[in-house]
C-alpha positions in Angstrom: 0.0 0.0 0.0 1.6 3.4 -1.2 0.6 6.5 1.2 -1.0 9.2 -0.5 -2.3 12.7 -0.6 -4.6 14.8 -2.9 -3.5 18.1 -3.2 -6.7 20.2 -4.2 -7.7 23.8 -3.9 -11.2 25.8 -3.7 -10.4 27.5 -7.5 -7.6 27.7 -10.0 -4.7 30.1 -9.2 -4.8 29.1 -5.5 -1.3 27.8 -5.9 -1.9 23.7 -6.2 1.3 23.4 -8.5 3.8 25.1 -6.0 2.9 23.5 -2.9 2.6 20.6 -4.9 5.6 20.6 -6.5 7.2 21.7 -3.8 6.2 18.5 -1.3 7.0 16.4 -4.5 10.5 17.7 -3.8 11.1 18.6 -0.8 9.6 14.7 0.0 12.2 13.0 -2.6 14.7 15.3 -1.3 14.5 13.4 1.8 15.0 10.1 1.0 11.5 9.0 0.1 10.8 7.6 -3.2 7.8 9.6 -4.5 5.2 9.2 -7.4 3.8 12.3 -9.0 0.4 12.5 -10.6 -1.7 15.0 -12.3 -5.6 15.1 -12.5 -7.1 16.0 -15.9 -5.1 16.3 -18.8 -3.1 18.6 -18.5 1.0 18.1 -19.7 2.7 20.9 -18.4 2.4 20.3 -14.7 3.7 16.8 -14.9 6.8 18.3 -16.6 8.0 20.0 -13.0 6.9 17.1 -11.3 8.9 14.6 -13.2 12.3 17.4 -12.3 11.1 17.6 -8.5 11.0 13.3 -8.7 13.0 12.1 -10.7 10.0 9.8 -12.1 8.0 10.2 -14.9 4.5 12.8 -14.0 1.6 10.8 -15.2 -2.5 12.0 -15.6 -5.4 10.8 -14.1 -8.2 11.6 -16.1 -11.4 10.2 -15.7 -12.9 11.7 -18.6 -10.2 10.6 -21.1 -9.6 7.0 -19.7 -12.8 6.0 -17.5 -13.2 5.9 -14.0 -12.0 2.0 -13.7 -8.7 2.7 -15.0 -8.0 5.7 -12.2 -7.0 3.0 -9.6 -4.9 0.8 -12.3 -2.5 3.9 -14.0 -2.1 4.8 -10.3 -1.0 2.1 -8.5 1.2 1.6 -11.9 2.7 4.8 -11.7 3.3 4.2 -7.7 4.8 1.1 -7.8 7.6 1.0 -5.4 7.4 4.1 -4.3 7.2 5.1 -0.5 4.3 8.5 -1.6 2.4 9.8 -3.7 1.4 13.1 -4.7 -1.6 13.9 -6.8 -1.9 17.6 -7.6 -5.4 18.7 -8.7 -7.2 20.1 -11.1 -9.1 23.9 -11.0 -11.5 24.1 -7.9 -11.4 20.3 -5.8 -15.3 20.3 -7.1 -14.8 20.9 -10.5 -14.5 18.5 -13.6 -15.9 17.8 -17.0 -18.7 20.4 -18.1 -22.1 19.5 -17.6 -21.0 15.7 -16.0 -21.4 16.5 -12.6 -18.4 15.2 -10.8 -16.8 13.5 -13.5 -13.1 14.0 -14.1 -13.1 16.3 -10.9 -10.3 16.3 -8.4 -13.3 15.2 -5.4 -14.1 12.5 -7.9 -10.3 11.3 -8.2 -10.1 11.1 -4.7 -12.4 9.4 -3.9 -11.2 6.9 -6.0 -8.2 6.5 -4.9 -9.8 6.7 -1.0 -6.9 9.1 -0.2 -6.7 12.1 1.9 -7.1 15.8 0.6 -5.2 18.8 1.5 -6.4 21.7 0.7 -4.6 24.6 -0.4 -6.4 28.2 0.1 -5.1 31.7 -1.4 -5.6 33.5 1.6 -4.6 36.8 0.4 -7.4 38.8 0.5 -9.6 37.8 3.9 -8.9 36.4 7.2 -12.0 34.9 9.1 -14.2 34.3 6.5 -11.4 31.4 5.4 -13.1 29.5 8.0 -16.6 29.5 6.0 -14.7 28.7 2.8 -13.1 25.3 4.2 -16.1 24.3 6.4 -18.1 24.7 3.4 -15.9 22.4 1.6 -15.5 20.1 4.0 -19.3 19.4 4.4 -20.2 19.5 0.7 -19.0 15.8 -0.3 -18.8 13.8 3.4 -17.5 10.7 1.0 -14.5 13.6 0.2 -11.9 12.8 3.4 -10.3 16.8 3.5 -7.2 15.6 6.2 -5.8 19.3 6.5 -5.5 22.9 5.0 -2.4 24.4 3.3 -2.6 28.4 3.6 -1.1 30.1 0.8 0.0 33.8 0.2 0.0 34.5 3.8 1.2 38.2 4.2 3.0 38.5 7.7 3.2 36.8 11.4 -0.7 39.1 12.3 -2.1 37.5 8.7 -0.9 34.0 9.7 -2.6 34.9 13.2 -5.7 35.5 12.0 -6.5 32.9 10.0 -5.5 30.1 12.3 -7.9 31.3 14.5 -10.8 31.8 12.3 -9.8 27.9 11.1 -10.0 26.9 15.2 -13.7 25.6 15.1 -13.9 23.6 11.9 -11.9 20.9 12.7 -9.4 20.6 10.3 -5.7 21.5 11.1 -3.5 23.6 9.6 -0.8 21.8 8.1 1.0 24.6 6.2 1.5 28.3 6.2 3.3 29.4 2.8 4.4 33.0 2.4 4.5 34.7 -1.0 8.2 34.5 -2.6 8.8 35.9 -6.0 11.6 33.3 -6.7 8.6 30.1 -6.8 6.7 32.1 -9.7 7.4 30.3 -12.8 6.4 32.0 -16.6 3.1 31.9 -18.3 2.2 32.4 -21.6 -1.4 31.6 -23.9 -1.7 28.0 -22.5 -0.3 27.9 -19.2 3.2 27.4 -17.7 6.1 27.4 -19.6 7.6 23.9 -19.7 10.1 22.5 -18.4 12.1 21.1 -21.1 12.1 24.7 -22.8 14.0 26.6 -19.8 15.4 23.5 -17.9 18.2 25.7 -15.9 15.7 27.8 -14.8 13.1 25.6 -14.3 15.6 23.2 -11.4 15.8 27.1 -9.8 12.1 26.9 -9.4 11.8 23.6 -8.1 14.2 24.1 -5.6 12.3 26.9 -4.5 9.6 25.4 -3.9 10.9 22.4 -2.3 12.3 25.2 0.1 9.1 26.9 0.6 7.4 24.3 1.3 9.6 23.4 4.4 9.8 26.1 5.8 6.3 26.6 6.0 4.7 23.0 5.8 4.1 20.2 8.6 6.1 17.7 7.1 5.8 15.1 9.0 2.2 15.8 9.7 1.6 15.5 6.3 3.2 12.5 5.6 1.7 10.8 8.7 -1.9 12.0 6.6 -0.5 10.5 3.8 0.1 7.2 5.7 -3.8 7.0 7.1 -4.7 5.9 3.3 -6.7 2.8 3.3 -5.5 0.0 1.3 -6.2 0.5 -2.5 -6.7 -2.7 -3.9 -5.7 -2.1 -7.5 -4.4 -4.2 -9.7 -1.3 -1.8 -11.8 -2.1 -1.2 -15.1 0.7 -2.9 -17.3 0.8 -1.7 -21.4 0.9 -5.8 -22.3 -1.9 -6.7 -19.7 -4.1 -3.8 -21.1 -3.3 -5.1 -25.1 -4.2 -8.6 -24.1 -7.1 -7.7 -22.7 -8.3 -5.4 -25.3 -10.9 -7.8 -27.1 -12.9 -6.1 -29.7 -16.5 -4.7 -28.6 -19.4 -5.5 -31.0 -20.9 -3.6 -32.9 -24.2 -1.3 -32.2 -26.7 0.4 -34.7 -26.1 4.1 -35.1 -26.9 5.8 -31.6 -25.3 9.6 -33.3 -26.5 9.2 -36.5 -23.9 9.8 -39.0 -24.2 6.6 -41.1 -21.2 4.7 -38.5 -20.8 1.5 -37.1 -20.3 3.9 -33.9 -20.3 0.9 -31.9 -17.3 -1.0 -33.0 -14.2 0.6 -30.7 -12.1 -2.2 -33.3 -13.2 -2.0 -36.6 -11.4 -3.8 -39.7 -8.0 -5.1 -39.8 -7.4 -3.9 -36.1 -6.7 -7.2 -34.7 -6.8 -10.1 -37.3 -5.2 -10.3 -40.2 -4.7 -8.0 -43.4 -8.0 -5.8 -43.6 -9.1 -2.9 -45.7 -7.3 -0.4 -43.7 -5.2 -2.6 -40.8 -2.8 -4.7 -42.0 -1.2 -7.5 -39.4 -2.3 -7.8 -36.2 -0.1 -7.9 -33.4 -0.4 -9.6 -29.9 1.4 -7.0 -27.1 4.8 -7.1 -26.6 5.8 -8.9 -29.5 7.2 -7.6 -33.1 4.1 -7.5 -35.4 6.4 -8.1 -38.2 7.8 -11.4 -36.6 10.8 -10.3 -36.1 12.4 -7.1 -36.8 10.7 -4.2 -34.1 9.2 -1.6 -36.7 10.8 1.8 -35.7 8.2 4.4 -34.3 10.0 8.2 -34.3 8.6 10.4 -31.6 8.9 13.7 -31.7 10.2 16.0 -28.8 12.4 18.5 -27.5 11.4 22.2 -26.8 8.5 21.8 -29.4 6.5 19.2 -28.9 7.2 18.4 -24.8 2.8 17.2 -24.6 2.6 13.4 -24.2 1.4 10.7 -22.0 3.9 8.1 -20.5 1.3 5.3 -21.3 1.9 6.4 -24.9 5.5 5.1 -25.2 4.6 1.7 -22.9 1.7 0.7 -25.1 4.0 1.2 -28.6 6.9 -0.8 -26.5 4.4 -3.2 -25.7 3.1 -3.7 -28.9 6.2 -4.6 -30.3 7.4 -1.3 -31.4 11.3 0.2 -30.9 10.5 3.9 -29.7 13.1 6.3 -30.3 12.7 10.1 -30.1 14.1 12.7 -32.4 14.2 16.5 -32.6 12.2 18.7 -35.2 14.2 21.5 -34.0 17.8 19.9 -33.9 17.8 16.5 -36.1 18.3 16.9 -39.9 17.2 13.2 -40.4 14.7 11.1 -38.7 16.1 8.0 -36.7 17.5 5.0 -39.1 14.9 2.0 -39.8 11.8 4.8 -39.3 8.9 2.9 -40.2 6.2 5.7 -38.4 6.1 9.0 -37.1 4.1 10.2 -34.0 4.0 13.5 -33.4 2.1 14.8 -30.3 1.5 18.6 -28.7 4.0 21.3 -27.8 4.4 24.9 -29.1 5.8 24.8 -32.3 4.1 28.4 -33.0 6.7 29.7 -30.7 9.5 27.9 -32.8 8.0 28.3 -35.7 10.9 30.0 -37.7 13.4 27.8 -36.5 11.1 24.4 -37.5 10.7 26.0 -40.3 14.7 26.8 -40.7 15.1 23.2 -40.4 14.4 22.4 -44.3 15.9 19.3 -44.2 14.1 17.3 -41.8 10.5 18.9 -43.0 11.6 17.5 -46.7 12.4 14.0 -45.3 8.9 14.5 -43.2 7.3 15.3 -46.0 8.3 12.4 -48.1 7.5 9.9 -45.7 4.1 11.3 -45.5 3.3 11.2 -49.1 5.1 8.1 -49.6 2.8 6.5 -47.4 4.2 6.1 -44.2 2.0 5.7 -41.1 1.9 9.7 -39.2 -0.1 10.0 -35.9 0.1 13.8 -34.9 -2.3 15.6 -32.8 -2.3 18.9 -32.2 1.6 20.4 -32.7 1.7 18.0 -35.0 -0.8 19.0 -37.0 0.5 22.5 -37.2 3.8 20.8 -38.3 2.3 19.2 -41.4 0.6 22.0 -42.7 1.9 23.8 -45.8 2.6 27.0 -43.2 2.6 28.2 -39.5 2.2 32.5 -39.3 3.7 32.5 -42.6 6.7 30.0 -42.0 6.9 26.8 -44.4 6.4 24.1 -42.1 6.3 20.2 -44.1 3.8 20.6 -46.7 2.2 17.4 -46.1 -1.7 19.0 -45.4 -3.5 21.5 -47.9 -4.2 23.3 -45.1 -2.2 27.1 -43.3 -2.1 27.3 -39.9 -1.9 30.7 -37.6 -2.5 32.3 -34.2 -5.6 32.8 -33.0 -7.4 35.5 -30.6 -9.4 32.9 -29.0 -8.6 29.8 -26.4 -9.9 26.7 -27.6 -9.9 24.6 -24.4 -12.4 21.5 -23.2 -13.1 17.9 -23.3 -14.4 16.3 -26.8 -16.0 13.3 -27.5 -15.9 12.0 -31.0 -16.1 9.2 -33.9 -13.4 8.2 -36.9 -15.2 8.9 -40.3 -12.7 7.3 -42.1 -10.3 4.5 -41.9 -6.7 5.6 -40.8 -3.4 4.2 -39.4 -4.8 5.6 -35.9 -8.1 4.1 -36.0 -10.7 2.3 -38.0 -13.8 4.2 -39.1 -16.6 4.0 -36.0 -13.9 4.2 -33.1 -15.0 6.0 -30.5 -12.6 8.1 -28.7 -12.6 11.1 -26.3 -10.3 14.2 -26.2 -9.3 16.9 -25.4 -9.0 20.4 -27.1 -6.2 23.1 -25.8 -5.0 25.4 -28.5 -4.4 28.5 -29.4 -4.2 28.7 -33.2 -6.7 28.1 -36.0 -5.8 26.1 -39.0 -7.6 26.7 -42.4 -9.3 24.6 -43.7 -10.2 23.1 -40.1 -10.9 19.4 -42.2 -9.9 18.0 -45.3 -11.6 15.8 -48.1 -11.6 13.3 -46.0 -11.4 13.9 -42.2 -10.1 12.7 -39.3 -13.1 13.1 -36.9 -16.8 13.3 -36.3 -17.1 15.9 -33.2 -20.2 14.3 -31.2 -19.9 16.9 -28.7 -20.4 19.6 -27.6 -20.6 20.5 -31.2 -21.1 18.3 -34.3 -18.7 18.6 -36.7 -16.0 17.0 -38.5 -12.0 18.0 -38.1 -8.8 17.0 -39.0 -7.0 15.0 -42.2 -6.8 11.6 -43.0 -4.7 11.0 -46.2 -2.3 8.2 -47.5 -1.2 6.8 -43.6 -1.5 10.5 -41.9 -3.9 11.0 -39.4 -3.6 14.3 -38.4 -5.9 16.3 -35.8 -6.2 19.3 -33.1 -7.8 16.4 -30.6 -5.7 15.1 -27.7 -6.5 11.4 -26.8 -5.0 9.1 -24.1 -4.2 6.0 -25.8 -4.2 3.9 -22.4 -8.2 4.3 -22.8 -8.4 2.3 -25.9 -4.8 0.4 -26.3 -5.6 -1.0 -29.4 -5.1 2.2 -31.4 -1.8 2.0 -30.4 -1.9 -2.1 -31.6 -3.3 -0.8 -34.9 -0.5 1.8 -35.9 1.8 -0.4 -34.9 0.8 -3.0 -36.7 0.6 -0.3 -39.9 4.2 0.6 -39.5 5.1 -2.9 -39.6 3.5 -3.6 -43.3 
């Protein structure tokens, strides 16, 4: 049984991601092996957890992956580890529009029957934190809040004050953090910087908050919290475990009604043998091709830092050889490359050097059009336009791509119109939207997706083995997506 603590707050901007962070480290810093997790889908956060652990930040997303697999990617990312650390996600009651709890941190926690702290801006009141926490406290009595974290404390009187206001509700104080300047960490249109684009100064504000946090937090009181956890009693989610058990589901009639077999999550050629658009299938863990491990190129550095750790195990797992290359840096893609996935990042902030980096965009390019199986969601969409605010970016989509004034931010749920490397036509997948820039036109002849909601409509490209898309998805939710382009790279 791993100890564990949910670190939640009453809104966004209440400071979740320093204190955090900041136990994250201060806890490994001490000896103590610690897992870090993020609720929702966010893939910045994870980023300055994985630096304050040394282990890889992975999402809990209820939405995305189902409430049944919360336990399982939990206890896999915990394994062997003394604590964890879940950081939240907006307000502790807060989740999926219109779904109630759904995806919320409350939801997550109770879950994982752990403890919450919560973490309160108390910068503008005093007394009236007290009704703030008591009403939090007594809104879910399923939600176990274990103590209060304040934040943004002004001085010694401040710190005074609020204590005793918190006297009568009956949940201790088990943290007082001042404001520093040196924790704040840059913002810019979607969130945090990350880490991997300012890595120097990004250890700097770890350490920071590691040493915030213990100056101002009950360590040990926390970690005694942690401690109380009941046992879990979750089997790990393992990548080969989840592709063994991925039997196709049968099909239904046509609940949406857009002429799909919506109900087949499987679809042709997906697991047996040559179909229309599958090719091979390929039982986890082993080399669909029977022997050689088809090469799978993913793309990172600076650009493109937005992926899910499950991502990389299900490809291993499915026979796959993963190795990652740089759009910025890398003038070739990695010898034997028999696909390409390409997740999120900013390339609109690199844009003139991805562009700058002709050589690699031709060799891009040419795969694509030759054929060769492309998953890219998001950044990597961007990157296969014909241009990105004017820069020549691969070429591979009719399609320009440039900033936007608006945010386009939520959780999607939608259906594959056509058969692609990614997914046969019917799967149903959901997603999530977080961008910035607008792409014209938003779909192609044929497109990726059929938005179900919260607006029909259809988006993205599917041409030659590119599936290419603005929609985030979490392949551990449907592992055979990942058996499928697998299976396509090994043709």
């Amino acid at each position: 049984m791993v100890a564990r603590l949910v670190i939640a707050a009453p809104s966004s901007g209440s400071g979740k991601t320093t204190v955090a962070t900041g136990l994250m480290a201060a806890f490994a810093a001490s000896g103590l092996a610690v897992s870090p997790h993020k609720v929702g889908p966010d893939y910045i956060d994870p980023g300055y957890h994985a630096l304050a652990t040394g282990r890889p930040g992975r999402n809990l997303d209820a939405y995305l992956c189902g409430t049944e697999l919360m336990a399982p990617l939990f206890a896999r990312g915990s394994a062997g580890c003394d604590l964890a650390v879940v950081e939240g996600v907006m307000g502790m009651y807060d989740g999926a529009a219109g779904a109630g709890e759904l995806a919320s941190t409350a939801q997550l926690a109770k879950l994982l029957r752990a403890p919450v702290v919560l973490v309160v801006d108390a910068s503008s009141q005093s007394r009236s934190v007290a009704a703030l926490v008591h009403g939090f406290l007594s809104w879910d009595p399923e939600v176990r809040v274990g103590g209060v974290i304040l934040n943004k404390v002004a001085s010694d009187r401040h710190e005074e004050l609020l204590r005793e206001a918190l006297e009568d509700v009956g949940v201790p104080v088990l943290g007082v953090v001042r404001r520093r300047a040196a924790v704040a960490t840059p913002s810019r249109h979607l969130g945090l910087v990350p880490v991997a684009e300012r890595a120097a100064e990004a250890v700097a504000s770890v350490e920071a908050m590691a040493e915030l946090v213990r100056e101002g937090c009950d360590l040990a009181g926390l970690l005694a919290l942690a401690r109380s956890a009941p046992p879990l009693g979750a089997e790990a989610w393992s990548a080969a475990g989840a592709l063994l058990a991925g039997a196709d589901v049968p099909g239904a009639a046509d609940p949406d009604g857009l002429g799909l077999p919506v109900g087949s999550v499987g679809g042709p050629g997906l697991t047996g043998g040559p179909g229309p658009a599958g090719g091979p299938g390929s039982p986890g863990g082993r080399s669909p091709a029977g022997g050689r491990r088809p090469v799978v190129a993913v793309a990172g550095g600076p650009a493109f830092t937005f992926s899910y750790a499950e991502q990389v195990e299900l490809l291993t797992a499915c026979g796959a050889e993963v190795v990652t290359f740089d759009p910025l840096r890398d003038e070739r893609l990695p010898e034997g490359t028999s696909g390409i996935v390409i997740g999120g990042g900013f390339p609109e902030v690199y844009a003139p050097e991805l562009s700058a980096n002709e050589a690699l965009r031709k060799v891009v390019g040419e795969f694509a059009r030759n054929g060769g199986p492309v998953a890219a969601e998001c950044a990597g969409l961007l990157y296969l336009a014909r241009s990105l605010d004017g820069q020549p970016m691969c070429g591979v989509l009719d399609a320009d791509a440039r900033m936007g004034e608006r945010l386009t931010l939520g959780y999607r749920e939608a259906v594959a119109v056509a058969d692609s490397a990614l997914a046969a036509t019917g799967t149903r997948m959901r997603g999530h939207e977080f961008h910035r820039t607008v792409i014209e036109p938003g779909a192609g002849p044929v497109p990726a997706w059929g938005m179900l909601r919260p607006q029909r409509r259809v988006e993205g490209f599917v041409q030659r083995g590119v599936h290419a898309s603005y929609l985030h998805t979490h392949w551990a939710a449907d592992p055979r997506v990942a058996r499928r382009f697998v299976a396509w790279c090994a043709r």
